[in-house]
N, C-alpha and C positions, 0 to 999 in steps of 0.2 A: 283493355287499357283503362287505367284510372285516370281522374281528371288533377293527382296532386302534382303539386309544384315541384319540378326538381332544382334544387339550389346546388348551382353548377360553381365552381372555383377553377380557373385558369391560374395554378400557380408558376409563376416566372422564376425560375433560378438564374443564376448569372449564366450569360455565357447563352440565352434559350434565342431559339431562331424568330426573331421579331416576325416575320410571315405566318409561321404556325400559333403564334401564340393572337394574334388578330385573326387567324385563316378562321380558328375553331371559334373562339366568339362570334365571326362572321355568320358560320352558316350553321349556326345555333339558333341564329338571331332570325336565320331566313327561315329558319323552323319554325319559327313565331311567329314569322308574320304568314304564313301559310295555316295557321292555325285557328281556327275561331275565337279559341282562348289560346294564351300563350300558356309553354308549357316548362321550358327554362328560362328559371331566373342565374344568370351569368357574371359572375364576378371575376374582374384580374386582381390577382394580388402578389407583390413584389415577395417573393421567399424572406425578406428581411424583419415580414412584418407577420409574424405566426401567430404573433399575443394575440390580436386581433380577429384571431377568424373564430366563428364557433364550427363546431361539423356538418361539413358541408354531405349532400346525400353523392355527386361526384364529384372526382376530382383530375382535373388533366396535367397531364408533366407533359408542355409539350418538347420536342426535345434541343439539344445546344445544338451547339457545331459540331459536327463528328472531328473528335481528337481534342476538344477544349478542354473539356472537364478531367482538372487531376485531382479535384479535393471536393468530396464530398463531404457538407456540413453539417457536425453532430446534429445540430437542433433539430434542419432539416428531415434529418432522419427518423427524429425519434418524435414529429408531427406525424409523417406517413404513417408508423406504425402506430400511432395514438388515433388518427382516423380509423384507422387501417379496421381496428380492434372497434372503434365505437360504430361503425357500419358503415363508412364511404364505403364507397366503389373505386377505385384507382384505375384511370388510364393514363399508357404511358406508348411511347411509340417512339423508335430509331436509338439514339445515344440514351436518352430518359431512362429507358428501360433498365439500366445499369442502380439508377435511383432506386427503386424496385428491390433490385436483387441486393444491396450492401444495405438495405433495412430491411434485410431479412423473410421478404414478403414472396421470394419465390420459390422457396423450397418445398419440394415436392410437387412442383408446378409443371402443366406446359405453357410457354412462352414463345415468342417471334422477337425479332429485331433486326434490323437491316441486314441483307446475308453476306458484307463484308464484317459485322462485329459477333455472327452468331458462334461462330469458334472460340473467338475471345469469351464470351458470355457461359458457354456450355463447360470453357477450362477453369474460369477463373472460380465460377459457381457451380462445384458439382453436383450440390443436392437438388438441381433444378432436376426435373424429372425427364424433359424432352424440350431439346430448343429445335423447333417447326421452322426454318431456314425459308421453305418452301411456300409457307403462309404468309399473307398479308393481316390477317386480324385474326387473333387467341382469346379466344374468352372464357375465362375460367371463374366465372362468377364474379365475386368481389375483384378481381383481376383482370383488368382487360389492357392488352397489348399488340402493337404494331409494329410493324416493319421501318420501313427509306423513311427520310427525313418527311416528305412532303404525306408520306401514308396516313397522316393527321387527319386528311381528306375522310380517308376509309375510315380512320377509325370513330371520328365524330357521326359519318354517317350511320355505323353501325349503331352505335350508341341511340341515337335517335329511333334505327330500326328495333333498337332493344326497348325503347318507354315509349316509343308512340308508332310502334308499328311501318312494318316495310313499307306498306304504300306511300306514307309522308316521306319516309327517308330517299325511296323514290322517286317523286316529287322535289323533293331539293336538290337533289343529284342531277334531275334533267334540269330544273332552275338555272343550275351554276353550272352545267356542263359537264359534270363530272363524271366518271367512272364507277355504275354500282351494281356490274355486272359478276359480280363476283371473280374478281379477275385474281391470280396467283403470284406470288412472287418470284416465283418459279419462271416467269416470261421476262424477269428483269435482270435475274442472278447473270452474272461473268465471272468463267475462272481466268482470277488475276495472279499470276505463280510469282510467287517472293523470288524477288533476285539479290534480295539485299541481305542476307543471312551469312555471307560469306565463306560457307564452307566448299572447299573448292571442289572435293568428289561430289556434290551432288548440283552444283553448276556445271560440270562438264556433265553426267546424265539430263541435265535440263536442255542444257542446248544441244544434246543429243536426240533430245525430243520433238528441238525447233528442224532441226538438218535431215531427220531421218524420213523420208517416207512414211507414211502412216502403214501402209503394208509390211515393211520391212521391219517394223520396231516391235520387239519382245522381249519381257526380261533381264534372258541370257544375254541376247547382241548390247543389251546397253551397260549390262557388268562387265561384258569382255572389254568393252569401248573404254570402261573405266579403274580397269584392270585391277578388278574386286573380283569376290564370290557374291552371288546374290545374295546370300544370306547376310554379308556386310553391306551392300548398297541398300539394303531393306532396313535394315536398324538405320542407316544415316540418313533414312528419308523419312522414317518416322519419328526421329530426335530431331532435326530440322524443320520437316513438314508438316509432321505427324500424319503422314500418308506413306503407304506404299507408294514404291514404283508403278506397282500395277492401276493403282488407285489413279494416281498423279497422270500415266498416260490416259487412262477413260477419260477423267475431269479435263483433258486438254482436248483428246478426240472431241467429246462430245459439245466442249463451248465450240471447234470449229462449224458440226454440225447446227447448231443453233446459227451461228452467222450466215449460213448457207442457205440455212428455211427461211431467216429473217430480211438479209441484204440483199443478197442472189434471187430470192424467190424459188429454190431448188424445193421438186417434189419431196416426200420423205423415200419414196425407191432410191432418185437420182442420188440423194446425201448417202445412203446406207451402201451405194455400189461404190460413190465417189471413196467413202472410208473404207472401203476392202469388204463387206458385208455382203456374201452372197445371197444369207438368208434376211430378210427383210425383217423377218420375227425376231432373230435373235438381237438386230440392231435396234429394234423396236424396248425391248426389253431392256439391256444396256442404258440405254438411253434413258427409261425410267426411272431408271434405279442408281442412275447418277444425277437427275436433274429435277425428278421429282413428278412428270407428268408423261403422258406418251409424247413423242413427235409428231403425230397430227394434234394432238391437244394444244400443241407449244405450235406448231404452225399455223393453225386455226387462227390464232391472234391475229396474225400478219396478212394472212391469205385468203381472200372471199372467191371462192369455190365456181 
């Protein structure tokens, strides 16, 4: 590691979560004072006042309220990409991330963003290359992004692990108590199923999938329940959901499974017998491949052995 100065910019947009935008100057700050030399110089600057900044080497978007932000401003944007181009670094994490992608900065990228907005993010912006649902921090060089609102935490510490090496970033992390265990977002995601879409054939399948037994529910029994052909409750659930049926019942199995390792404290046999799973491998698998990591990985969190 080198000993230059990073001139760090906390830019504020309207609507930015007063806690993240003090969180990361905070333990920037705690960076420095752990440091023999300090290492970031730390500026807030209101988005209103662009004229004013020269290029900064990074820059954080920390992020609004999830659901604030309906208007993205020109100037705004066309800053990002004017650092963008002259060499910052852009961190952005949760709703922020959004700023990112309408100035153009993440096409042909992989990204994160809180895994209630990564659908929204991956539809609205097709040219992203891969939105990582499952991650907390993406770093793609001049582009580094984050997940939940509060994942500011992770992402500032990364950053630190990136100029001044994990052991400091380590060091602040047990300082302030935090988490820098390389934890996944994969331990936080809930499938939360829309019920507000209001089409009525694929509300009676949903609450067919509240009523039914988990053993008893397949396909066929939830088109006959809905007195379709699968091949029509399949297009109504992906013009609605954009999931399969098939899709839709795993992601509901498998959040039950997560509350079961998580609340109940259920081994991953007991969960995999409780959901109709005789072979423990197959539910093992299932499970990954809906949520991102194995069920002892995901139970791991929760449970000391």
């Amino acid at each position: 590691m080198d000993n230059k100065e990073i001139n760090v910019v906390i830019l504020v947009t309207d609507n930015a979560l007063n806690s993240a935008v003090s969180g990361v100057a905070d333990i920037l700050s705690i960076a420095n004072h752990l440091m023999v030399k300090p290492l970031f110089r730390i500026k807030t600057l209101a988005s209103q006042n662009l004229t004013s900044l020269d290029t900064p080497d990074l820059l954080f978007l920390p992020p609004g309220k999830m659901g604030t932000v309906t208007h993205y401003d020109g100037d705004t944007l066309q800053a990002l990409k004017m650092w963008h181009t002259n060499g910052t670094t852009l961190a952005a994490n949760c709703a922020s991330v959004f700023w990112l992608a309408h100035a153009g900065l993440l096409d042909q990228r992989a990204v994160t963003t809180h895994w209630k907005l990564c659908e929204q993010l991956a539809q609205e912006f097709p040219l992203i290359s891969e939105v990582k649902r499952h991650e907390m921090v993406v770093d793609e060089g001049s582009i580094i992004t984050g997940s939940g609102l509060f994942a500011f935490q992770d992402l500032t510490l990364h950053v630190i692990a990136r100029y001044a090496g994990f052991e400091l970033a380590k060091e602040v992390a047990d300082v302030c108590l935090l988490d820098f265990s390389g934890r996944l977002q994969a331990h936080y995601e809930r499938f939360v199923p829309d019920f507000s879409h209001g089409n009525p054939l694929v509300l009676k399948a949903q609450h067919y999938c509240e009523q039914t037994p988990l053993g008893e529910q397949n396909n066929q029994a939830m088109a006959e329940v809905c007195c379709v052909s699968e091949k029509t409750l399949t297009r109504a659930f992906k013009k609605v959901l954009n999931l399969t049926p098939q899709q839709y019942r795993l992601n509901y199995k498998m959040d039950l499974a997560k509350r079961e390792m998580n609340i109940n404290k259920r081994t991953v046999e007991q969960v995999a017998y409780q959901l109709g799973y005789n072979d423990v491998s197959n539910f093992t698998r299932v499970f990954k491949k809906v949520v991102g990591i194995t069920p002892t990985h995901y139970r791991s969190r929760f449970i000391s052995e």
